[in-house]
C-alpha positions in Angstrom: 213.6 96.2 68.4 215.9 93.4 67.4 214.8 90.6 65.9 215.8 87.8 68.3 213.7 90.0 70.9 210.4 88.5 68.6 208.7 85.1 69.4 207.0 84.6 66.0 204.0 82.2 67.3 202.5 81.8 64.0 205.1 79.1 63.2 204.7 76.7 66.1 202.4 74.2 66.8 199.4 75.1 68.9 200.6 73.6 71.9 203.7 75.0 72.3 202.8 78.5 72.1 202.4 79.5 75.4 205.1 77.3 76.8 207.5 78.8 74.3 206.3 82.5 75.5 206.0 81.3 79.1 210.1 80.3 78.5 210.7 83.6 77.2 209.4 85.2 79.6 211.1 83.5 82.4 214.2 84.3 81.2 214.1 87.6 81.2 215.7 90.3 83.8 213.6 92.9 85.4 213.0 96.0 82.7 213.7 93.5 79.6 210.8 92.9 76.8 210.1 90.9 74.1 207.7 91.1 71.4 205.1 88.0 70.6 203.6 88.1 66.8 200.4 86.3 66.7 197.8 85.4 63.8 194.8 86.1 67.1 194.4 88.0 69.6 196.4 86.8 72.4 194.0 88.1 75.0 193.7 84.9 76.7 197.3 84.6 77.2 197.2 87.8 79.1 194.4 86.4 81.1 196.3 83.4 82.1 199.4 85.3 82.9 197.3 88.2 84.6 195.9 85.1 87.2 199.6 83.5 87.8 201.6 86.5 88.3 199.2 89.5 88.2 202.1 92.4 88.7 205.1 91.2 87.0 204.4 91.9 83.0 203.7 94.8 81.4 201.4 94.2 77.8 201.7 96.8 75.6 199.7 95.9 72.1 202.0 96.9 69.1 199.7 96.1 66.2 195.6 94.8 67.2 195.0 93.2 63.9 193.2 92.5 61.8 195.2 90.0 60.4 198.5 89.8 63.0 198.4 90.8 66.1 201.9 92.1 68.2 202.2 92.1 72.0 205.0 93.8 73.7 205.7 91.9 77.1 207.8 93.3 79.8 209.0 91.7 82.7 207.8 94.1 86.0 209.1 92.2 88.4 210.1 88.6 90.0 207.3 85.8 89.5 207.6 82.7 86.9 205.0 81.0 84.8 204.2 77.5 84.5 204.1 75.5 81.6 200.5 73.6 82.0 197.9 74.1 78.8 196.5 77.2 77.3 193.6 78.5 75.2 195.5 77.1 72.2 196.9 73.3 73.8 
């Protein structure tokens, strides 16, 4: 996988994690992934995505810690995320 298809989250500020993956996400086509890298378990992201559009992702876990965790994200079909808080705002 290419690099500009990773959303390094360790580097950002708490609050903008999930509206910088929510972004990502948005923007891509049906069939098209991208890969989050995370210090934590992102399980409450997949939470909050699995409530606001429940069968458009795919979450494939690349690497489950300890230390870094990476989530592979596919888009399944339409539906759009919204940018309000997160476990990490």
């Amino acid at each position: 996988m290419s690099e500009e298809n990773i959303l390094d989250v360790t580097v950002l500020e708490p609050r903008e994690k999930h509206p910088s993956i929510f972004s990502r996400f948005n923007d891509l086509e049906k069939g098209e992934s991208f890969v989050i890298y995370n210090d934590h378990d992102p399980r409450p992201l997949y939470y909050q995505m699995q409530a606001e559009i429940p069968d458009a992702f795919g979450w494939e876990y690349l690497e489950e810690g300890p230390q870094f965790f990476q989530v592979k994200i596919t888009r399944l079909a339409e539906g759009s995320l919204g940018f309000g808080g997160g476990c990490c705002s």
